[in-house]
C-alpha positions in Angstrom: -11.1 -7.2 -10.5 -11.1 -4.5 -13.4 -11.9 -1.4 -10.6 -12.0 -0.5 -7.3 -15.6 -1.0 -7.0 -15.7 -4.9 -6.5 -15.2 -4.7 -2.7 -12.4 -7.9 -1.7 -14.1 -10.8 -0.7 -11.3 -10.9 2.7 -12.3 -7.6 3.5 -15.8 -8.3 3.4 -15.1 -11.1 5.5 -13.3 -9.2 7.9 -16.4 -6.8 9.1 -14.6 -3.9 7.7 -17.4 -2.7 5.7 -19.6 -0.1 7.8 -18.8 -1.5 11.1 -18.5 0.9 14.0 -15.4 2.8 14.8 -15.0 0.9 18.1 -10.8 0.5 18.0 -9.1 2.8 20.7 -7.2 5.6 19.5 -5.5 7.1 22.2 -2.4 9.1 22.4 0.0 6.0 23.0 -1.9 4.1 19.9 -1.3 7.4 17.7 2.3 7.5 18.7 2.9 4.0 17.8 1.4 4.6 14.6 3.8 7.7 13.8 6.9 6.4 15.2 7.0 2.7 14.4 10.8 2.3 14.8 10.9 0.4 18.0 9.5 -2.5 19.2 8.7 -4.3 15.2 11.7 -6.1 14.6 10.3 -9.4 13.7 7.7 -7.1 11.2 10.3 -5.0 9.7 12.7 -8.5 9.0 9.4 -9.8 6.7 8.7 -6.7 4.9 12.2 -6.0 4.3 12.7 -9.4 2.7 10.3 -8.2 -0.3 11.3 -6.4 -3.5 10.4 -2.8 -4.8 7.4 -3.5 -6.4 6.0 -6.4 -4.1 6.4 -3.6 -1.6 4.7 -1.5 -3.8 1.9 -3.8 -4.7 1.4 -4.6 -0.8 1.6 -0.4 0.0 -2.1 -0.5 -2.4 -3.3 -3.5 -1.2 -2.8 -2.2 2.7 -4.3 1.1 1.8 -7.2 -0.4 0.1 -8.0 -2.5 3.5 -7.9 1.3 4.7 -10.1 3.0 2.2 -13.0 0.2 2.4 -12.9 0.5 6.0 -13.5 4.4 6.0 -16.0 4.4 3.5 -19.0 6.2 4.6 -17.4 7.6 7.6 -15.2 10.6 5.7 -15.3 11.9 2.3 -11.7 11.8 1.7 -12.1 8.4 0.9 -12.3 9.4 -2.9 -8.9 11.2 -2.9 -7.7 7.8 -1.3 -8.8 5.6 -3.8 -6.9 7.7 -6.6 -4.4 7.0 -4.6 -4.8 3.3 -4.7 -5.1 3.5 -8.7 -1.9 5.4 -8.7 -0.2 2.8 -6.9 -0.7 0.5 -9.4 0.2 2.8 -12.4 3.4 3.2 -10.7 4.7 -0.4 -10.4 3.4 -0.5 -13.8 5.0 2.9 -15.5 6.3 5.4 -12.6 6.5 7.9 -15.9 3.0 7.4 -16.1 2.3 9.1 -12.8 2.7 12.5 -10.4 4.1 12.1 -6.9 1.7 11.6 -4.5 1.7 14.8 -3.0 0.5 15.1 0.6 -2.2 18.1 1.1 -1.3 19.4 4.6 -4.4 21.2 4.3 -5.9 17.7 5.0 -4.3 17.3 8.3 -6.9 17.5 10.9 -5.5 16.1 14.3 -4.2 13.0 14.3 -6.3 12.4 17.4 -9.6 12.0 15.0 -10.0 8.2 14.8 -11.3 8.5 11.6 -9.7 11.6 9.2 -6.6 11.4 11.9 -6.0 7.6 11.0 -6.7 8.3 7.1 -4.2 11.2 7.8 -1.4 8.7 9.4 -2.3 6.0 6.6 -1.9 8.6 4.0 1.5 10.2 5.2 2.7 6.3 5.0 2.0 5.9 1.8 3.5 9.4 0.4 6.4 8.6 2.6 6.8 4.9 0.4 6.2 6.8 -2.8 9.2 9.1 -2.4 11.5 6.2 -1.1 10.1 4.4 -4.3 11.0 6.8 -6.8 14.0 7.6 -5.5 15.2 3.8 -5.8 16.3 4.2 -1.6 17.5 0.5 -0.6 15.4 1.4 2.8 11.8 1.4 1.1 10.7 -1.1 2.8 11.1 0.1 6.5 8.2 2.6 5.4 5.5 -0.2 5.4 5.7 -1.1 9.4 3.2 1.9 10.0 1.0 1.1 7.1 0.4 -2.6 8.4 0.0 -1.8 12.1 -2.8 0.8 11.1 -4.7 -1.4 8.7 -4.9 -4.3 11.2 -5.5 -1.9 14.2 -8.6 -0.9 12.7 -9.9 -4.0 11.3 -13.0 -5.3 13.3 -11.7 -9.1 12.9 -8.3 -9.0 12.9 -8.0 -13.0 12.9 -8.9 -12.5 9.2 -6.0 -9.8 8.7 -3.8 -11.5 10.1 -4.0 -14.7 7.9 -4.2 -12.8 5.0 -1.4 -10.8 6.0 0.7 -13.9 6.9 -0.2 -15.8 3.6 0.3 -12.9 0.9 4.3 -12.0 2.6 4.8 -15.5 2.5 3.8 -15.7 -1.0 5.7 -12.2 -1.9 9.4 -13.2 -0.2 9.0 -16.4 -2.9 7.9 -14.5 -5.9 9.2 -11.0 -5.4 12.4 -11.4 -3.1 14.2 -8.6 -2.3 17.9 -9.1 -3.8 19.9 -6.6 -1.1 18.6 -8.2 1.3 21.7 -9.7 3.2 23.6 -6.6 2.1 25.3 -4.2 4.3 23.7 -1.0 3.5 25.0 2.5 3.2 23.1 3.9 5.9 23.1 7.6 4.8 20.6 6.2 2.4 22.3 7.7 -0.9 22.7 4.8 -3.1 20.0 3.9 -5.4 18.4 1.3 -6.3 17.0 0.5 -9.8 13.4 -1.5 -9.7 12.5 -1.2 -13.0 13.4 -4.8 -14.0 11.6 -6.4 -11.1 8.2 -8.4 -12.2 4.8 -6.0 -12.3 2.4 -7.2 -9.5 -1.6 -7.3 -9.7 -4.3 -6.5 -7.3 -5.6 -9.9 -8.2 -2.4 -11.1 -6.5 -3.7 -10.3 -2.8 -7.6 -10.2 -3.4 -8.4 -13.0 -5.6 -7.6 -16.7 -4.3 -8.6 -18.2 -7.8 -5.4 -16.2 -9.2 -2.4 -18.0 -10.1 0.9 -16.0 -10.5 2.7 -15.9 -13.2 4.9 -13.1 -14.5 2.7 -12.8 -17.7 -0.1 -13.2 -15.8 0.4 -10.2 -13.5 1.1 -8.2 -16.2 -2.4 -8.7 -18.1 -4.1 -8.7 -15.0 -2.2 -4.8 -13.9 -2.9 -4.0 -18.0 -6.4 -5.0 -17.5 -6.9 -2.6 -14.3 -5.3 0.1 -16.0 -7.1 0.1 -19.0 -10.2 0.7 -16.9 -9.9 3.9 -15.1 -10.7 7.0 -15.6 -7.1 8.8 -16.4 -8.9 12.1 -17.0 -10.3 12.5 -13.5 -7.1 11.2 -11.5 -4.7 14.4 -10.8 -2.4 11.8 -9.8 -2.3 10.3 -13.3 -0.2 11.4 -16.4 -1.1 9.2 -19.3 -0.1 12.0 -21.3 3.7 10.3 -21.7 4.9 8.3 -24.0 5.9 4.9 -22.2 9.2 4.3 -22.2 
């Protein structure tokens, strides 16, 4: 899985690929996607159970769900898959790459159930970028929204949902989240350093013949790297020395 161009075979499953925007998107559907707080509990106590770059990993995987459902319905689908490739670069090197800035000039209304749910997807995933680069201890928290959208707008959500279920049971074994039973500072000042948690590969959530290992992972991320195009991704700085 060397580029974003070999569609996942879950996701082809999963109808996601030029079906119809049939989902509702009403005003109580948007609201729950902007203001996830509430009624999640049981979703929140998974996700936060899961380390920084696990998190991370599962923000690109999400968003690529996303992306490949959009395709051929907007054309801001390109600026979201640089997105997706700066993901990875950043639980590989975070050095390596620019904040994912959010263009407000993108912000049509969120009432568009196509551009508007890209829009809400989008501000997710800057929101987890600045929580990861920042090292907050409340990272996780920002991934309720992102899951909720992706499986709201997936045509066979049976299919989501297993995956879902089967890679966060995977990712609370391999990538566990070691704050977990702490009693946080709740101002959200302390920070947390990631940088010696395990790397984590796209392969990891799209490829069932995969087997994790931490070597593995970190071939596999190396690999995906190595093939894009770091001149024509603004949200790429290969131009840094790794540290």
């Amino acid at each position: 899985m060397r580029n974003l161009n070999n569609v996942p075979k879950i996701i082809m499953e999963s109808k996601s690929i030029g079906h119809s925007i049939d989902y509702k998107w009403t005003k109580k559907k948007i609201d729950k996607m902007l203001d996830p707080v509430f009624g999640n509990d049981e979703l929140e106590n998974i996700l936060t159970q899961i380390n920084h770059k696990g998190s991370l990993g599962l923000t690109a995987a999400l968003l690529e769900w996303i992306y490949w459902r959009f395709t051929g319905y907007t054309q801001a689908t390109s600026d979201t898959q640089k997105r997706i490739e700066a993901i990875w670069c950043l639980i590989n090197n975070k050095e390596q790459t620019n904040p994912l800035l959010f263009d407000i000039d993108f912000q049509t209304a969120a009432s568009g159930s196509v551009n508007g749910a890209l829009w809400i997807a989008l501000m997710n995933v800057r929101m987890i970028d600045v929580r990861y680069r920042k090292g907050s201890y409340f990272l996780q928290n920002e991934l309720v929204g992102l899951v909720l959208l992706a499986r709201h707008i997936t045509p066979k959500k049976k299919k989501f949902d297993n995956w879902f279920n089967k890679i966060t049971t995977q990712l609370i074994y391999t990538h566990p989240n070691p704050y977990k039973n702490n009693k946080l500072d709740e101002s959200d000042e302390a920070v947390y350093d990631s940088s010696n948690e395990p790397v984590i590969s796209r392969e990891y959530f799209f490829d069932s013949a995969f087997t994790y290992t931490i070597e593995a992972s970190e071939n596999a991320l190396h690999n995906f790297i190595d093939n894009l195009n770091h001149k024509t991704n603004a949200f790429l700085n290969f131009s840094k020395k790794a540290s």
